[in-house]
N, CA, C and O atoms as a printed pandas DataFrame, in Angstrom:
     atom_number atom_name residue_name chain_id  residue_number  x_coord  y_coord  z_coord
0              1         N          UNK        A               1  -21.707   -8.349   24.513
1              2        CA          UNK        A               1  -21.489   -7.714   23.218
2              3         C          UNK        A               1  -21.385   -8.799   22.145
3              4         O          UNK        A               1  -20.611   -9.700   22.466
4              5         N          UNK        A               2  -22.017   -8.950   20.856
5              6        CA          UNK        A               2  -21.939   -9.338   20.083
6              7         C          UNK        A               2  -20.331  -10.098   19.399
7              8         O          UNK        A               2  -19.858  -11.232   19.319
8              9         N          UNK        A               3  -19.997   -8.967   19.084
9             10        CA          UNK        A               3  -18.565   -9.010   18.796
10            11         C          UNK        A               3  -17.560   -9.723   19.621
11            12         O          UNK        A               3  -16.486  -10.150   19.197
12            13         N          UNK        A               4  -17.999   -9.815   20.833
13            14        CA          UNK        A               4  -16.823  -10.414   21.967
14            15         C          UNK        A               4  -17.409  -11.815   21.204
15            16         O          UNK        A               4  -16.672  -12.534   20.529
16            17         N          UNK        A               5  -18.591  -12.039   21.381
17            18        CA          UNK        A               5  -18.994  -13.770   21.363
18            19         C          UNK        A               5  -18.824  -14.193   19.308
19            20         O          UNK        A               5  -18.972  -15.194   18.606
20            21         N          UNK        A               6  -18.562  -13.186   19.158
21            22        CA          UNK        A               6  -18.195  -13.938   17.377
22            23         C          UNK        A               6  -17.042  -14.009   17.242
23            24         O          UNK        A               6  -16.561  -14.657   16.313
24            25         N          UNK        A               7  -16.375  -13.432   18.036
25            26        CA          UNK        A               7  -14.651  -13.352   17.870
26            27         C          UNK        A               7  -14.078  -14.844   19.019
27            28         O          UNK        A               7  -13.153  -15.641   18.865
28            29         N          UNK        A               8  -15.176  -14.698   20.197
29            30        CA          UNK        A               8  -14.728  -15.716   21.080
30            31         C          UNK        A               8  -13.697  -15.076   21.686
31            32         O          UNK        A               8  -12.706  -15.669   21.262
32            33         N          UNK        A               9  -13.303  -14.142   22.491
33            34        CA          UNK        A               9  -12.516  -13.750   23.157
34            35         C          UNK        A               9  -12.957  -12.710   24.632
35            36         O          UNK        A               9  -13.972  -12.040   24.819
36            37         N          UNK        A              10  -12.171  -12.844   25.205
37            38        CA          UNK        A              10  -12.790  -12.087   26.517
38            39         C          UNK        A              10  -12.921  -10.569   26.933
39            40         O          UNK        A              10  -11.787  -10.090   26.957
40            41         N          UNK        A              11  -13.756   -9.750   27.228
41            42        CA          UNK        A              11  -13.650   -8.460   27.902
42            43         C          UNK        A              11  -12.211   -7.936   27.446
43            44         O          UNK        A              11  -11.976   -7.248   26.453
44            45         N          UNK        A              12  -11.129   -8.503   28.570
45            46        CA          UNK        A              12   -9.775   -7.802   28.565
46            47         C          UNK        A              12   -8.979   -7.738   26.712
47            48         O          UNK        A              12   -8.261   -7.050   25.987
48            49         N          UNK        A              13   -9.468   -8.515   26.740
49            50        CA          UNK        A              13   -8.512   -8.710   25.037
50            51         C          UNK        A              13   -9.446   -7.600   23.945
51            52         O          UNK        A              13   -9.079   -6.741   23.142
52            53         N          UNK        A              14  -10.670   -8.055   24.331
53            54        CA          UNK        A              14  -11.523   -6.862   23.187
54            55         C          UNK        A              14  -11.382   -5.516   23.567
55            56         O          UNK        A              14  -11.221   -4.649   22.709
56            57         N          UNK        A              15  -11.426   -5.247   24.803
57            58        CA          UNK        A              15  -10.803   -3.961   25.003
58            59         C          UNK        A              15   -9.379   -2.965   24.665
59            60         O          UNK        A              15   -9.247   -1.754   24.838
60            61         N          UNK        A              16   -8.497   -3.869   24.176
61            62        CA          UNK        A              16   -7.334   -3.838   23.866
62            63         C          UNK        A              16   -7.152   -3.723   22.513
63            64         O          UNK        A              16   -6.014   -3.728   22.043
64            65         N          UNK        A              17   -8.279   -3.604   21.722
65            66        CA          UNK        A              17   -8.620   -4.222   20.048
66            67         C          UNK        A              17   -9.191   -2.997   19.794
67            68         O          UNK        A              17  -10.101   -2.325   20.279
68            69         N          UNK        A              18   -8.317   -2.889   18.805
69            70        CA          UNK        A              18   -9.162   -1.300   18.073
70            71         C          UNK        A              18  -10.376   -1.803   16.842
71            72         O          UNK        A              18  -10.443   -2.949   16.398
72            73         N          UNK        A              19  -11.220   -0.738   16.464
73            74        CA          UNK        A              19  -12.707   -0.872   15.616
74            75         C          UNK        A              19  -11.965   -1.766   14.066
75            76         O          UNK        A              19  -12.713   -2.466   13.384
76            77         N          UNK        A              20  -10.686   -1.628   13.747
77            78        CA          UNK        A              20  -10.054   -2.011   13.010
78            79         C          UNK        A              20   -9.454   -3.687   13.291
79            80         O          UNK        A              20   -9.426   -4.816   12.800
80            81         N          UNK        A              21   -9.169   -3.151   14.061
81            82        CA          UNK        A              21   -8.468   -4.985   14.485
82            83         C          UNK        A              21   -9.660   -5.999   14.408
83            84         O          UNK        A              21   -9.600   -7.099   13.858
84            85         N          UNK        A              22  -10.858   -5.414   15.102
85            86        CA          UNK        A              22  -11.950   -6.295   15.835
86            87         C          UNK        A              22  -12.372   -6.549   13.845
87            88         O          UNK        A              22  -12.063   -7.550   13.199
88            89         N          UNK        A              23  -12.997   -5.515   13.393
89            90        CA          UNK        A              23  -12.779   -5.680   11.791
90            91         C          UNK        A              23  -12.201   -6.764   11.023
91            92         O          UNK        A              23  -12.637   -7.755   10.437
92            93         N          UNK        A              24  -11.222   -6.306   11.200
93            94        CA          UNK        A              24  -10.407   -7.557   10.658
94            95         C          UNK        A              24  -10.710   -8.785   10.812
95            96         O          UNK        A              24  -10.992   -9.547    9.888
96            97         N          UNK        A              25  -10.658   -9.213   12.569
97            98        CA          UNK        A              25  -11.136  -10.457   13.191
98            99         C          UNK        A              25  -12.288  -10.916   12.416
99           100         O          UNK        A              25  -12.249  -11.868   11.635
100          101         N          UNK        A              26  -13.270  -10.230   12.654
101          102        CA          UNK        A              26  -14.325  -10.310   11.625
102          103         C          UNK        A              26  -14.467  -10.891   10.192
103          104         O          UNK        A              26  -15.439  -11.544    9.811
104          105         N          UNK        A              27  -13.692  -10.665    9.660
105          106        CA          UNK        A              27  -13.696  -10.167    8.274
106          107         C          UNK        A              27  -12.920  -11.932    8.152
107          108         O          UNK        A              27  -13.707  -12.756    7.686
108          109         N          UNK        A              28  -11.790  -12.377    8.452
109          110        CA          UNK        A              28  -11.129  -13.339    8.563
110          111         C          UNK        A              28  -12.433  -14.793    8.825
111          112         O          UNK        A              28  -12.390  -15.835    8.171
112          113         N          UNK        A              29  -13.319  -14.540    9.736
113          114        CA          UNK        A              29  -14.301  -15.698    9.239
114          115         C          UNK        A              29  -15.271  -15.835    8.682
115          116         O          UNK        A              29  -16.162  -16.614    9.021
116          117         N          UNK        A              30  -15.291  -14.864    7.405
117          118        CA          UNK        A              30  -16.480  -14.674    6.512
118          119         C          UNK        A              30  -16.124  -15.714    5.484
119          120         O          UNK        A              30  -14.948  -16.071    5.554
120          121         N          UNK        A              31  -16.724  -16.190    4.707
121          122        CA          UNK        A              31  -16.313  -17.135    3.970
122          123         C          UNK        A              31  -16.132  -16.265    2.537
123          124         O          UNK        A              31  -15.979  -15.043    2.541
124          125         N          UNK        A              32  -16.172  -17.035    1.376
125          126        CA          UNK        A              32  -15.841  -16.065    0.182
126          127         C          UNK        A              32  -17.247  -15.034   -0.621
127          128         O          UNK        A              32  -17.176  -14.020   -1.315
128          129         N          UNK        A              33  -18.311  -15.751   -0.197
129          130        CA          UNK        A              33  -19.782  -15.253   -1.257
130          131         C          UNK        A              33  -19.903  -13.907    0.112
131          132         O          UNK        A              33  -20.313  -12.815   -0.280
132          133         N          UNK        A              34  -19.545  -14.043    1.635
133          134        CA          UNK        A              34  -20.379  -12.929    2.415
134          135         C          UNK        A              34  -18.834  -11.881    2.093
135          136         O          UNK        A              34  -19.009  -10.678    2.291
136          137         N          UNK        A              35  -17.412  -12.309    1.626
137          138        CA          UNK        A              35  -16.467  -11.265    1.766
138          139         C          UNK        A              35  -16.849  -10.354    0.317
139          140         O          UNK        A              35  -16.646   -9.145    0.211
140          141         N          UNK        A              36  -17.349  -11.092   -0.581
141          142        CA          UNK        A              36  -17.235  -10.509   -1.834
142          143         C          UNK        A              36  -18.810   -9.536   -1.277
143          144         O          UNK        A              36  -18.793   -8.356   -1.627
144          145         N          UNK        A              37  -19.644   -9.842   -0.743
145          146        CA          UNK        A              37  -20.531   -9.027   -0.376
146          147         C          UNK        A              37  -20.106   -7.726    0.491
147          148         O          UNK        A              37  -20.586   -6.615    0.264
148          149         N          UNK        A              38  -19.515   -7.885    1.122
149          150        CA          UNK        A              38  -18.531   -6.699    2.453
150          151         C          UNK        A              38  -17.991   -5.672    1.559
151          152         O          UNK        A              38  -18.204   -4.462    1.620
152          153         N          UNK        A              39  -16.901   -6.629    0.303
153          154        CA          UNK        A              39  -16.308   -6.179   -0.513
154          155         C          UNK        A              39  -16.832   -4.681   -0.985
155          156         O          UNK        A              39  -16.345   -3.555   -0.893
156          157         N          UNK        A              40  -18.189   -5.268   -1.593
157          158        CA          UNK        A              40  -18.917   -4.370   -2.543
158          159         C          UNK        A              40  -18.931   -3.050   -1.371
159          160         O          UNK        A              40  -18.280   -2.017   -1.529
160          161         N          UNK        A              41  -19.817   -3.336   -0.180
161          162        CA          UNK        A              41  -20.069   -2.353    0.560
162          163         C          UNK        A              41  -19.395   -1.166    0.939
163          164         O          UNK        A              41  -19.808   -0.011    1.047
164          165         N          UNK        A              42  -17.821   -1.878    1.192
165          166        CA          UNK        A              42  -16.783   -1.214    1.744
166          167         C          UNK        A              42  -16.165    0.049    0.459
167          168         O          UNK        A              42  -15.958    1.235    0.711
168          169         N          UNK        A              43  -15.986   -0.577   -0.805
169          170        CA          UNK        A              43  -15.997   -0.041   -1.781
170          171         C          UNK        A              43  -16.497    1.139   -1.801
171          172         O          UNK        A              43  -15.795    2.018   -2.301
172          173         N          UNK        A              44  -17.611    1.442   -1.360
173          174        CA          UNK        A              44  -18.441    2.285   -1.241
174          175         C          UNK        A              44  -18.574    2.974   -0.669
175          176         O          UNK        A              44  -19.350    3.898   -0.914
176          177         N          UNK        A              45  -17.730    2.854    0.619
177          178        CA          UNK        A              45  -18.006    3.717    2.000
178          179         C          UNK        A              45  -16.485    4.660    1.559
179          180         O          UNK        A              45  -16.500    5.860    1.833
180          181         N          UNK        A              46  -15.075    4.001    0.808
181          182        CA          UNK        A              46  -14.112    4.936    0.926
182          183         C          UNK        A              46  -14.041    5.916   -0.201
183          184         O          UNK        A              46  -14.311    5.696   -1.382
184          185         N          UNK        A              47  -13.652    6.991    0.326
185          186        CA          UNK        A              47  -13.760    8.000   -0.790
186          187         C          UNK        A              47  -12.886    7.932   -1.765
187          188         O          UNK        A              47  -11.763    7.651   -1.347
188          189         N          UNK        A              48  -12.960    8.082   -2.934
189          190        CA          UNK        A              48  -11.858    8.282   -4.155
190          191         C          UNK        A              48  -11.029    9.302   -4.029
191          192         O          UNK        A              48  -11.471   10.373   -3.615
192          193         N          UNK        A              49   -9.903    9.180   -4.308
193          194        CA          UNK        A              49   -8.603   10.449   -4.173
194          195         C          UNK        A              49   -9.163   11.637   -5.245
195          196         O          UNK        A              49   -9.863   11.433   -6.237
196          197         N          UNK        A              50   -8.835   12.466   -4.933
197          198        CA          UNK        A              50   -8.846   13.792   -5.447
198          199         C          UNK        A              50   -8.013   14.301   -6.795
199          200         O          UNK        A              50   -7.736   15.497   -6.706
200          201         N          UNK        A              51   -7.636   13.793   -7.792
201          202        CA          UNK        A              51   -7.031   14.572   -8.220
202          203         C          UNK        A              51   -7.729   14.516   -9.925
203          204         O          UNK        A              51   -8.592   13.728  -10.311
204          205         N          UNK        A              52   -6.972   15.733  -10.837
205          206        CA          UNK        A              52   -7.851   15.936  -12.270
206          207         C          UNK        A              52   -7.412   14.629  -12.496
207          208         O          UNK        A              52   -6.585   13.870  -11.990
208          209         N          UNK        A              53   -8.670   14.584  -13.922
209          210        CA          UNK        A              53   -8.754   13.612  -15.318
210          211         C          UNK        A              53   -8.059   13.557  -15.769
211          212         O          UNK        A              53   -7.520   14.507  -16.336
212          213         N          UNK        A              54   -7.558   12.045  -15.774
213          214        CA          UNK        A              54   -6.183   12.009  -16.946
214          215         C          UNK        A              54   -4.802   12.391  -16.285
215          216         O          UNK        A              54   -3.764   12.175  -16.912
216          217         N          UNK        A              55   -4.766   13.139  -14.619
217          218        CA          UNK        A              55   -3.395   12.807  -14.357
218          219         C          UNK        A              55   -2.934   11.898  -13.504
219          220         O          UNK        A              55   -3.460   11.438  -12.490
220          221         N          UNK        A              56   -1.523   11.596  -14.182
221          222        CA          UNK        A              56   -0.883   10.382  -13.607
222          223         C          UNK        A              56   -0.548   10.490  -11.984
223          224         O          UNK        A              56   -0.627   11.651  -11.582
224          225         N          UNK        A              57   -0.307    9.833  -11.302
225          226        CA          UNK        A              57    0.739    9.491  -10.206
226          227         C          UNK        A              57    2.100   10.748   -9.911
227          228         O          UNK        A              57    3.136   11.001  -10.525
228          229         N          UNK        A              58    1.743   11.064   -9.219
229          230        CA          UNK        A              58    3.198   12.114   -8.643
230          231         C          UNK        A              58    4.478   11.269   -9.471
231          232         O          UNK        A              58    5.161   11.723  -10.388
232          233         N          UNK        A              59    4.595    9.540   -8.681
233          234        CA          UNK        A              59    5.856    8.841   -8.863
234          235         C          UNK        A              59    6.347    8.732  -10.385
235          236         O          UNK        A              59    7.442    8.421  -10.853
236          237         N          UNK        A              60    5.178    9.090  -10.967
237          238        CA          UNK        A              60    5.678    8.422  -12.831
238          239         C          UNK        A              60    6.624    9.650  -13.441
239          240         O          UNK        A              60    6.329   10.845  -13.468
240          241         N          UNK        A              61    7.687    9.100  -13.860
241          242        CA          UNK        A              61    8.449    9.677  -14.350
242          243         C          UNK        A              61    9.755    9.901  -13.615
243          244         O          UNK        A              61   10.732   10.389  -14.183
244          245         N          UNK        A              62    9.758    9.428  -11.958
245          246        CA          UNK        A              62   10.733   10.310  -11.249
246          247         C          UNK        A              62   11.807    9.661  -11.588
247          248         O          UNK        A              62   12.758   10.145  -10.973
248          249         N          UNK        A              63   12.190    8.626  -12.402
249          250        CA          UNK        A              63   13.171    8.013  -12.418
250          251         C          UNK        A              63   13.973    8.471  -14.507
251          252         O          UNK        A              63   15.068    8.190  -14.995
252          253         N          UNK        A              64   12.839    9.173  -15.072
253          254        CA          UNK        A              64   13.306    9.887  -16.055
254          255         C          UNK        A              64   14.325   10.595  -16.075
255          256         O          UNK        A              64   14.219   11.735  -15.622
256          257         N          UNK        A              65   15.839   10.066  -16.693
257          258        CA          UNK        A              65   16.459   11.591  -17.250
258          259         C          UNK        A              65   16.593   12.371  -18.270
259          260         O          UNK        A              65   17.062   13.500  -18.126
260          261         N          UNK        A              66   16.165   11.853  -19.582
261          262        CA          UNK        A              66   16.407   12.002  -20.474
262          263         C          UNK        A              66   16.865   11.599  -21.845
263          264         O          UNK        A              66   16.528   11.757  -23.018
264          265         N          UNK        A              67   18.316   10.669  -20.740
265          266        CA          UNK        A              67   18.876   10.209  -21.660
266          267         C          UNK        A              67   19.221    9.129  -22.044
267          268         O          UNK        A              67   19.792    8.517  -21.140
268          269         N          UNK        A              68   19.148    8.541  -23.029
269          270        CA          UNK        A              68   19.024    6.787  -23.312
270          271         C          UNK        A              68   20.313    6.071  -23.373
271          272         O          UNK        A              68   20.330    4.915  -23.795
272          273         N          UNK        A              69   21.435    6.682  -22.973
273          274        CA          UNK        A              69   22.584    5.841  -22.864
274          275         C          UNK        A              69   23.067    5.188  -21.235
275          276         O          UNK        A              69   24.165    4.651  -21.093
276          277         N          UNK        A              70   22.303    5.300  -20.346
277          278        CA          UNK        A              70   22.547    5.258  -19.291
278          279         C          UNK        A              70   23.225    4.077  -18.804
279          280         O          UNK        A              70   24.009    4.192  -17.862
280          281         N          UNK        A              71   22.947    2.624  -19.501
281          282        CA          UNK        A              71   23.833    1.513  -19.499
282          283         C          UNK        A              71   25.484    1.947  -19.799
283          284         O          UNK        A              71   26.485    1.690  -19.130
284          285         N          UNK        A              72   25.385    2.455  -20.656
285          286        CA          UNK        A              72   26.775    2.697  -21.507
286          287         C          UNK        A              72   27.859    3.691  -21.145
287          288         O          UNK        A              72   29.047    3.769  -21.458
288          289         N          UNK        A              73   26.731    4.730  -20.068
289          290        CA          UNK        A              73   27.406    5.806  -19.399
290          291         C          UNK        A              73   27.706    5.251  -17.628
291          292         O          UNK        A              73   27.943    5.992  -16.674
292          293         N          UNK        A              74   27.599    3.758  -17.622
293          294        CA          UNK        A              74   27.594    3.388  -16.018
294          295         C          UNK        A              74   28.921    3.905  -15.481
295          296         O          UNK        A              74   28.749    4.699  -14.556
296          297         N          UNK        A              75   29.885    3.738  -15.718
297          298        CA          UNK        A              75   30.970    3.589  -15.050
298          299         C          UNK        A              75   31.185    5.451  -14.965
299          300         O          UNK        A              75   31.442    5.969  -13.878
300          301         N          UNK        A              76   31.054    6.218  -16.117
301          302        CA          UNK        A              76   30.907    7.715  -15.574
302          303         C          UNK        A              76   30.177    8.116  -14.954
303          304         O          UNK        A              76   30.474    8.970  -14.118
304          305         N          UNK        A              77   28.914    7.658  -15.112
305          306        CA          UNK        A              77   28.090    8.045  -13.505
306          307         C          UNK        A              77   28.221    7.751  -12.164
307          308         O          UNK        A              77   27.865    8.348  -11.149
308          309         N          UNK        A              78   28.886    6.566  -12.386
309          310        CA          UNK        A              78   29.705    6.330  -11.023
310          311         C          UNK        A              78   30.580    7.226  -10.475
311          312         O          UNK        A              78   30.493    7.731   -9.356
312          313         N          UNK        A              79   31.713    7.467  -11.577
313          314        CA          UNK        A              79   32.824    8.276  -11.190
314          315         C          UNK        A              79   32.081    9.715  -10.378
315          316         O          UNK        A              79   32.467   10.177   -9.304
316          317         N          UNK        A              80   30.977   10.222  -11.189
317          318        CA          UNK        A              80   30.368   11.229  -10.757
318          319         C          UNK        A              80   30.327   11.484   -9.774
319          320         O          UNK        A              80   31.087   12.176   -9.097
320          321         N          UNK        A              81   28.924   10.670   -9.394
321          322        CA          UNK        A              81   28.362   10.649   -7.780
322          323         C          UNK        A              81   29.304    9.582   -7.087
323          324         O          UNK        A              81   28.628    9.165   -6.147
324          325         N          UNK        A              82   30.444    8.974   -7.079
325          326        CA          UNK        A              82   30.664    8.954   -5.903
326          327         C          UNK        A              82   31.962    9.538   -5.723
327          328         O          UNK        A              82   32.511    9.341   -4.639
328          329         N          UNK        A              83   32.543   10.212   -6.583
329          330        CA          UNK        A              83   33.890   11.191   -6.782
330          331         C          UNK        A              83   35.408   10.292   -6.814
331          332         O          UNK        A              83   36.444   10.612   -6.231
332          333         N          UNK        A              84   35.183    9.111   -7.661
333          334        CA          UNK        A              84   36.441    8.378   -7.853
334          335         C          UNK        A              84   37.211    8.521   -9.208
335          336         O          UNK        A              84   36.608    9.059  -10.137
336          337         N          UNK        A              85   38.531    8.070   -9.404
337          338        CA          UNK        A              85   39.107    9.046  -10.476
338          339         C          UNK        A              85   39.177    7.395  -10.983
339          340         O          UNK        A              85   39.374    6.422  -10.256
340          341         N          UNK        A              86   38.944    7.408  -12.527
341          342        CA          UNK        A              86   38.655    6.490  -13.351
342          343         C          UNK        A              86   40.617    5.757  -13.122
343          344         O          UNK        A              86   41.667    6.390  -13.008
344          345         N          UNK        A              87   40.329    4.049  -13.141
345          346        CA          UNK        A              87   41.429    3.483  -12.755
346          347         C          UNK        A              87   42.583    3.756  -14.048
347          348         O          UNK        A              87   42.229    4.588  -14.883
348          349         N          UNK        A              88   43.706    3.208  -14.213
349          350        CA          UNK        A              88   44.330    3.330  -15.212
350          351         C          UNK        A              88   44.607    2.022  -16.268
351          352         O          UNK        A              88   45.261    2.188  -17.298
């Protein structure tokens, strides 16, 4: 097999190597002009995610509350969530 003799490794070990790993192996002694060539290819083969024009990321925003004092409100949000009664 091809692949055994470019990787240099034996039967037992390539068998043990998934289409991904052996990939990889691969990919690791290409130099930079044949990776940027792969590059392009691969580009090409994965599909683009699915979702409409113009919307963002599920994650954007999840850290929004509203409200812009949140430095200033630290020590009551503490008290909040973790249910301690402010010292004296």
């Amino acid at each position: 097999m091809r692949v055994r003799r470019l990787l240099g490794i034996g039967w037992g070990r390539l068998a043990l190597m998934t289409a991904r790993d052996r990939l990889h192996a691969l990919v690791d002694q290409l130099d930079d002009a044949a990776a940027e060539q792969l590059l392009a290819t691969a580009v090409g083969m994965v599909p683009m995610p699915r979702s409409a024009p113009g919307q963002l990321p599920a994650f954007v925003g999840a850290f929004a509350s509203g409200r812009t004092d949140v430095s200033e409100r630290a020590e009551e949000i503490l008290r909040d969530e973790l249910g301690s009664t402010p010292d004296p």
